[in-house]
C-alpha positions in Angstrom: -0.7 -9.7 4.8 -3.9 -8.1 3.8 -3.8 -5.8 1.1 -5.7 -3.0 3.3 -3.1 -3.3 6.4 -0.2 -2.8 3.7 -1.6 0.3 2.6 -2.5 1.6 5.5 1.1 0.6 7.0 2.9 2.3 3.5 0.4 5.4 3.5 1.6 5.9 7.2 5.0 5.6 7.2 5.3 7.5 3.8 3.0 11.0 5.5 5.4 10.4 8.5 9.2 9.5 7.2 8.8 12.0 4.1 7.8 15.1 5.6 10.8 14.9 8.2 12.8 13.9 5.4 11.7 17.0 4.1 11.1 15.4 1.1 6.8 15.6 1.0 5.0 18.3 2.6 2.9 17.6 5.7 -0.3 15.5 5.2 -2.2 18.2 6.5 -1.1 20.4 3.1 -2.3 18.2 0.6 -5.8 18.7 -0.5 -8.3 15.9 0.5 -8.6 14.2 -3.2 -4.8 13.9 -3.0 -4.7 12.1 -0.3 -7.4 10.1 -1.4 -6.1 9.3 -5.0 -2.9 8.5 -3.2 -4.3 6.0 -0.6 -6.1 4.3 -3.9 -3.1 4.0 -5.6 -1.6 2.2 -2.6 -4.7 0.0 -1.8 -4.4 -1.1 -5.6 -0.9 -2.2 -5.2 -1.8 -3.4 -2.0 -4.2 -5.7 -3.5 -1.6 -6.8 -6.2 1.0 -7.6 -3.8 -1.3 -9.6 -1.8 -2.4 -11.4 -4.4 0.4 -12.4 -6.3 2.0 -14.1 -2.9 -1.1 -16.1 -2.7 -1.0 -17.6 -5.9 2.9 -17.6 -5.6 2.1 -19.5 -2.0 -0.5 -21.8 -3.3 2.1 -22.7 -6.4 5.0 -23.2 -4.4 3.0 -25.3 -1.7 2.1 -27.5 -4.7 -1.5 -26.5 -4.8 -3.7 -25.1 -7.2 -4.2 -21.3 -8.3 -7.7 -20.1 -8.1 
């Protein structure tokens, strides 16, 4: 999975679940730079994730990590 789409895909469901949770406020409340810094902090992840089950894959295949 690319690390964008997982992001993306967590960012949305978390600004749609939590609010009717009633556990986050709307999207729509939260200032622009939250959103922002919040998105980032999902994209890095995203990125970790993503990469870690490549090398993971490529070891587990029997192939090299680059």
């Amino acid at each position: 999975m690319n690390a964008v789409v997982l992001a993306s895909s967590v960012i949305a469901v978390d600004y749609t679940m939590l609010p009717a949770m009633n556990l986050y406020k709307p999207p729509w409340k939260y200032p622009a730079a939250t959103l922002a810094k919040d998105y980032g902090n999902h994209l890095v992840y995203g990125l970790a994730v993503a990469g870690a089950y490549r090398a993971l894959d490529r070891l587990f295949e029997g192939g090299e990590i680059r």
